[in-house]
DRENLOMI-32821 format. One record per residue (C-alpha): residue in three letters; residue number from 1; x, y, z negated. Coordinates in steps of 0.001 Angstrom, whole numbers. Last residue first. Layout:
<recs>
+------+-----+---------+---------+---------+
: code : pos :       u :       v :       w :
+------+-----+---------+---------+---------+
:  ALA : NUM :       X :       Y :       Z :
...
+------+-----+---------+---------+---------+
</recs>
This chain:
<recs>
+------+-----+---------+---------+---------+
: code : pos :       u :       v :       w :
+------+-----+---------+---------+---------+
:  UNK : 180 :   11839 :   -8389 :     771 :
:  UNK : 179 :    9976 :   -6011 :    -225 :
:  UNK : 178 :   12697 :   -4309 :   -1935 :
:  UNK : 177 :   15368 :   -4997 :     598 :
:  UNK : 176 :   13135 :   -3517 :    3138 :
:  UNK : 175 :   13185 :    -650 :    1125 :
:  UNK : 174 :   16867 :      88 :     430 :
:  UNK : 173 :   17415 :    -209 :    4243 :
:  UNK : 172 :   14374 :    2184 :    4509 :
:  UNK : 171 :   16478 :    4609 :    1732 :
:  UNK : 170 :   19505 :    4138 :    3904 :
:  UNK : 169 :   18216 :    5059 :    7059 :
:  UNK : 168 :   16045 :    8282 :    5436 :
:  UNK : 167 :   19883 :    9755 :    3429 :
:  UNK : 166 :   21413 :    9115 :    7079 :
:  UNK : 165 :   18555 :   10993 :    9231 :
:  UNK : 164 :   17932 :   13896 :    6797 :
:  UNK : 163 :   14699 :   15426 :    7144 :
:  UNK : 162 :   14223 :   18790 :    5597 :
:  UNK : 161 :   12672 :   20105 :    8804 :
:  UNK : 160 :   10117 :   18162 :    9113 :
:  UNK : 159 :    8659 :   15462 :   11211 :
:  UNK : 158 :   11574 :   12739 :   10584 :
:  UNK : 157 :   10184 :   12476 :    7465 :
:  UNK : 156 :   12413 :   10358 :    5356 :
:  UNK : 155 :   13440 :   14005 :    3598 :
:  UNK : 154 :   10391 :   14704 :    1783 :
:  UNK : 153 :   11990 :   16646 :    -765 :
:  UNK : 152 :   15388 :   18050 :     439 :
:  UNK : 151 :   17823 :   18792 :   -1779 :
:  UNK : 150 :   20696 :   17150 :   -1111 :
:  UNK : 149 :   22902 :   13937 :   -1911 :
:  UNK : 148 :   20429 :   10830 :   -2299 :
:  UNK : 147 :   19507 :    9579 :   -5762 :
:  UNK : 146 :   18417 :    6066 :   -6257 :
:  UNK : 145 :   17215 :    4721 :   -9452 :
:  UNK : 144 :   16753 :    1352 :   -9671 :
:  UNK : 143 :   14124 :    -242 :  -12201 :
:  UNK : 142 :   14335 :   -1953 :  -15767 :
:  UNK : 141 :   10696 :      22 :  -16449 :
:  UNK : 140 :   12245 :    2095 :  -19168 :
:  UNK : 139 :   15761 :    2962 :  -17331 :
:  UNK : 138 :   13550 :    3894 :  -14562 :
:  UNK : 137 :   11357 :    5770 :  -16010 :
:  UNK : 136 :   14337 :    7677 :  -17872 :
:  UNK : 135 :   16262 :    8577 :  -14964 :
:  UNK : 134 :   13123 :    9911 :  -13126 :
:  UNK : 133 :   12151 :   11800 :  -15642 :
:  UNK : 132 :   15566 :   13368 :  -16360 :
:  UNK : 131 :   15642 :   14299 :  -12556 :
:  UNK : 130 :   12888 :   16283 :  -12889 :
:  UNK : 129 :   12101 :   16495 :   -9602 :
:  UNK : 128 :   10529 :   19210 :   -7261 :
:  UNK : 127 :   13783 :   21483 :   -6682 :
:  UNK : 126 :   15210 :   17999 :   -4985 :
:  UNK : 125 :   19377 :   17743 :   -6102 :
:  UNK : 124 :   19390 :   14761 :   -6217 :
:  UNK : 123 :   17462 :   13669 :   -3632 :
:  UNK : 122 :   14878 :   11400 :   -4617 :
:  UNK : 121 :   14180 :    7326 :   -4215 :
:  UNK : 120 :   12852 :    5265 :   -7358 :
:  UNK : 119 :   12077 :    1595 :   -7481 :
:  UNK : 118 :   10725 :    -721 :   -9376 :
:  UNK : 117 :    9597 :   -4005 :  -10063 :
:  UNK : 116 :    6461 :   -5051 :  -12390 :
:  UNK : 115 :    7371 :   -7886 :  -14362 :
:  UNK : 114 :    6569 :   -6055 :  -18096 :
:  UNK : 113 :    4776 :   -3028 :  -17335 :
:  UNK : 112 :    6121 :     299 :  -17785 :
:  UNK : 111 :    5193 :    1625 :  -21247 :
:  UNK : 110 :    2530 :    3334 :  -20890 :
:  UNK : 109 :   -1025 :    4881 :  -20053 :
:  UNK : 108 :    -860 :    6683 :  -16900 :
:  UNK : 107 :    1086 :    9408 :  -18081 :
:  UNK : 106 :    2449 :    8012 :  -20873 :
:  UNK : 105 :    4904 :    6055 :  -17924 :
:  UNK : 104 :    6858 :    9410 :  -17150 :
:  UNK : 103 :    5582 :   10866 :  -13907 :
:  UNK : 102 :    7845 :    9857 :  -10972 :
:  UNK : 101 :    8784 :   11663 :   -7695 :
:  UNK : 100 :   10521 :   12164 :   -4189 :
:  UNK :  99 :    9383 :    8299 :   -3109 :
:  UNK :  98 :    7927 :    5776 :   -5564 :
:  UNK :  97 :    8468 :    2117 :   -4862 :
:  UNK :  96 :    6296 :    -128 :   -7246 :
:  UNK :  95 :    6462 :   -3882 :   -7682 :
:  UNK :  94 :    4142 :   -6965 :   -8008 :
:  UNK :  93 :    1254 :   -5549 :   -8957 :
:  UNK :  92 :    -932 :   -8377 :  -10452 :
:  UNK :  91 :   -2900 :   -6032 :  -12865 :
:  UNK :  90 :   -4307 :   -2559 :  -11657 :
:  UNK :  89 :   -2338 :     150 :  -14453 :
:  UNK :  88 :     592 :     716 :  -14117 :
:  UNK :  87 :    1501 :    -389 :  -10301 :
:  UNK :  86 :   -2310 :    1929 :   -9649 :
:  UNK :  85 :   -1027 :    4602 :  -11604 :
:  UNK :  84 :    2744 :    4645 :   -9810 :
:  UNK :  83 :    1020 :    4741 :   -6325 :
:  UNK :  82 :   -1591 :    7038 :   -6989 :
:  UNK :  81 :    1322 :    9592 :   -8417 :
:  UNK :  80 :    3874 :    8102 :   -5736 :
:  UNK :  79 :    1544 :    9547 :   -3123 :
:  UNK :  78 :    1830 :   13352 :   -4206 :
:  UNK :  77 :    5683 :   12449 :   -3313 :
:  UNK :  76 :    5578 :    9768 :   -1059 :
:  UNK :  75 :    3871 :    6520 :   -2056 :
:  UNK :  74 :    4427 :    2868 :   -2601 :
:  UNK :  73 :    2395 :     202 :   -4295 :
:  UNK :  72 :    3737 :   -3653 :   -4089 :
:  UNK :  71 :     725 :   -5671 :   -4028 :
:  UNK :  70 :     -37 :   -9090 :   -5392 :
:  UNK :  69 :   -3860 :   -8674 :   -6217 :
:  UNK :  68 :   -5995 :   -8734 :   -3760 :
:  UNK :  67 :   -7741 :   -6087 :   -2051 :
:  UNK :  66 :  -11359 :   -5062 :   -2116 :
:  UNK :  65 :  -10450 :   -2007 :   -4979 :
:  UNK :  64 :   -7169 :    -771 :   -3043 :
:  UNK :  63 :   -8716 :    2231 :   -1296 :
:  UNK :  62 :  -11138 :    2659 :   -3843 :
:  UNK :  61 :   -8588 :    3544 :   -6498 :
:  UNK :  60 :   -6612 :    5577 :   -3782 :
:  UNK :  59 :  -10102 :    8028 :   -3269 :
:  UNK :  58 :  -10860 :    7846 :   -7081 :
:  UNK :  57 :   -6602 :    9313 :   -7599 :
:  UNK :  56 :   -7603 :   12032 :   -5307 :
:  UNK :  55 :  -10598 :   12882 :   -6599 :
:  UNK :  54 :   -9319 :   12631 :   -9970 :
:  UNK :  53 :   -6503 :   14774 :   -8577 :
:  UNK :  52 :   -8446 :   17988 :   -7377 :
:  UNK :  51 :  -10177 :   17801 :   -3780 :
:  UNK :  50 :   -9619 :   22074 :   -3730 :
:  UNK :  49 :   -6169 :   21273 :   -5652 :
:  UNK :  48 :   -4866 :   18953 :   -2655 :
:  UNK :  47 :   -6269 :   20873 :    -214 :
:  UNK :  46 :   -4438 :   24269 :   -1309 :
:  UNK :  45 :   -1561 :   21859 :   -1125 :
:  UNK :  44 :   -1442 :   21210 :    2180 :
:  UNK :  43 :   -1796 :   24603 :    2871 :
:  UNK :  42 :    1233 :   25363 :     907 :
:  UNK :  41 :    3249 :   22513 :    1776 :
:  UNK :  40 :    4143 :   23291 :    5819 :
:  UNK :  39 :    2389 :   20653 :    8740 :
:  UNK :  38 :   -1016 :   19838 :    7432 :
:  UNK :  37 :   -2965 :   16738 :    8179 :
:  UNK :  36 :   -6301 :   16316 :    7757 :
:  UNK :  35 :   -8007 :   13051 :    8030 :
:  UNK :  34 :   -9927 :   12582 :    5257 :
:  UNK :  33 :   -7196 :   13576 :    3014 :
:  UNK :  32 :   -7435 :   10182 :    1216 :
:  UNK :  31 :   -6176 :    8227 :    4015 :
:  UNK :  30 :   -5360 :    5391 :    3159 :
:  UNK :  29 :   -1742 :    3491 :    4601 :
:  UNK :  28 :   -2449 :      52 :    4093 :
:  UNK :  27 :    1193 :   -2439 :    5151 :
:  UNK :  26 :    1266 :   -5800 :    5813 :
:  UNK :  25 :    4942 :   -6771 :    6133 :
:  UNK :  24 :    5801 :   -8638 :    9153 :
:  UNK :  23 :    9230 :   -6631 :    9468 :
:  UNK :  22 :    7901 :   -4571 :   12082 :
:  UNK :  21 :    4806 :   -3908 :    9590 :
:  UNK :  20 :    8198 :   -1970 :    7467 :
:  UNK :  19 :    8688 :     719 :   10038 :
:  UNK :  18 :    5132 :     937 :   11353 :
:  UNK :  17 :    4781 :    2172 :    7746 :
:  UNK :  16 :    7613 :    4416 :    7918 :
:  UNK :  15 :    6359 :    5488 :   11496 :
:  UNK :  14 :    2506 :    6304 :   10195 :
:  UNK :  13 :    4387 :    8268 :    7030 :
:  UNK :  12 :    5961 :   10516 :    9290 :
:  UNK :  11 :    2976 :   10928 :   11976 :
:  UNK :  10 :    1326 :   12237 :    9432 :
:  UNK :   9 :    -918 :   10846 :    6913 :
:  UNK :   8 :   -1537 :   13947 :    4873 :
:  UNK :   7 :     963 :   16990 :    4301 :
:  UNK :   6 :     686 :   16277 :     408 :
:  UNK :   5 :    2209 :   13239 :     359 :
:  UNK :   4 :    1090 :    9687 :    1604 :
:  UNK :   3 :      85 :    6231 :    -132 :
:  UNK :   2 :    1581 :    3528 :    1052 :
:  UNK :   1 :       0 :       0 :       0 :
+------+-----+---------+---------+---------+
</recs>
């Protein structure tokens, strides 16, 4: 299950997806922005605080609710939110991959759970981060922490202008390892 970022499913996300269903993975992208798709933050994020985050976080609940259990959650920024909730908090997950963010675990009801993998991708340098949070999630859940040199936020988007081609290789090498 990937879960986008602010900006919508773009054609970013779509090709990170496609990325990983080239491996034979099955991969659910929802759309909880109802198919907008923005192309700079601040409009997408005027629609992220006009649909508000329990709508947001209803919209991902129902995304996932006739699936089975068994799934590794991912999600981009705004996406790893829904993604680390639902890894907390649905039982079976099998793993959770959280891209350019992290909430500590109280957030959605801590600790980490026990057998649930993990795995954390940021720059390190990312003005969006707390770094500490990240560090410490990690280090609770028994996950990896991966920090890429920069500062870009969403920069596995090959869309924007942040995008970094080496730092987005390696973290989809990472990935596929992951799921793997």
């Amino acid at each position: 299950m990937l879960f986008h970022a602010v900006l919508g499913l773009n054609p970013g996300v779509r090709a990170f997806a496609d990325a990983l269903r080239a491996d034979g993975h099955t991969v659910h992208t929802p759309d909880y922005y109802d198919g907008k798709v923005f192309a700079t933050l601040d409009p997408g994020l005027a629609y992220r605080d006009a649909l508000g985050m329990d709508e947001i976080v209803r919209r991902a609940t129902a995304a996932v609710a006739d699936l089975p259990a068994g799934l590794i959650y991912a999600g981009f920024s705004l996406g790893a939110d829904c993604a680390q909730l639902l890894a907390q908090t649905r039982p079976g997950a099998r793993g959770a991959l959280l891209f350019h963010g992290a909430a500590p675990s109280e957030v959605f009801g801590g600790p980490w759970p026990a057998g649930v993998r993990l795995a954390i991708h940021a720059m390190d340098r990312d003005p969006w981060i707390e770094l500490p949070v990240l560090e410490a999630l990690a280090a609770e859940a028994g996950g990896e922490l991966h920090l890429y040199p920069g500062t870009g936020h969403l920069f596995a988007d090959p869309e924007l202008a942040e995008y970094d081609p080496e730092a987005a290789a390696l973290m989809l090498a990472r990935v596929r390892a992951f799921v793997a």
